[in-house]
N, C-alpha and C positions, 0 to 999 in steps of 0.2 A: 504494500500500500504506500501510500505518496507517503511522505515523512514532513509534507507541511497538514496534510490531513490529521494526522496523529497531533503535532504538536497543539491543532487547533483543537482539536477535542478536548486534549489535556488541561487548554487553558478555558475553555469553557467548561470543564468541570471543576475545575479550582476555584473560579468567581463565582458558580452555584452553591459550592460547598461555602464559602465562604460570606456571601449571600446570607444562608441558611442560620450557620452560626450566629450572624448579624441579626435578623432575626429574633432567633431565640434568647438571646442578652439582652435585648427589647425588651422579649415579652415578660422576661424573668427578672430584670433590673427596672421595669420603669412602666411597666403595664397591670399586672399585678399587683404592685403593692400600693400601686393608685385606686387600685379597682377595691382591694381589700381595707384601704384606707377609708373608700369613701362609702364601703357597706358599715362600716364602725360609727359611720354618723361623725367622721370629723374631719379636719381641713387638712387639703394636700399641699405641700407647695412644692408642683414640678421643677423650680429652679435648684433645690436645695435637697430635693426627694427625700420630705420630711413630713411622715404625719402627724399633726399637733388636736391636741384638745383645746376648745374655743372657752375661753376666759373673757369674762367681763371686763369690761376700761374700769367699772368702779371697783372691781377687785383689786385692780396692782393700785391703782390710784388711792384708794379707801376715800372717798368722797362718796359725799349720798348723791345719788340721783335725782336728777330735778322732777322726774315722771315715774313715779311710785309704780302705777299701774306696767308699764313699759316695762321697767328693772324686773318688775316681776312674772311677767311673761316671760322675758330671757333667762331667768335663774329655770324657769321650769322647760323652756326649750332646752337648756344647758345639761341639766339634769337628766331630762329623759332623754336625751342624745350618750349620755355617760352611760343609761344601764344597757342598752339596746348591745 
């Protein structure tokens, strides 16, 4: 057989393979743990591939909230996002 036949084959099967692997580091480094991130009910952040549980401003702040009602709907979205 030709021997540029061959080599091209060769190299079309190295960029497949290679491809493939590409791939799968994807879907195991950056797809998943997004996916399973955001079934946990909490925040991804793709730049840093970090998942974070979501905290109140008046938490780190300790200042009260000027909307009682507000504050309190978030403590219980917050909540029921943590047992889930």
């Amino acid at each position: 057989m030709n021997p540029n036949i061959e080599r091209l084959k060769l190299i079309f099967i190295g960029v497949f393979a290679i491809a493939v692997v590409a791939v799968l580091v994807w879907q195991v480094g950056w797809i998943i743990p997004q996916k399973n991130c955001e079934k946990a009910h909490r925040w991804w952040d793709p730049g840093e591939r970090v998942c974070a549980m979501p905290v109140l401003i008046t938490t780190i702040t300790r200042r009260p909230a000027a909307d009682k009602q507000a504050e309190a709907e978030a403590k219980r979205a917050i909540e029921g996002a943590a047992k889930k």
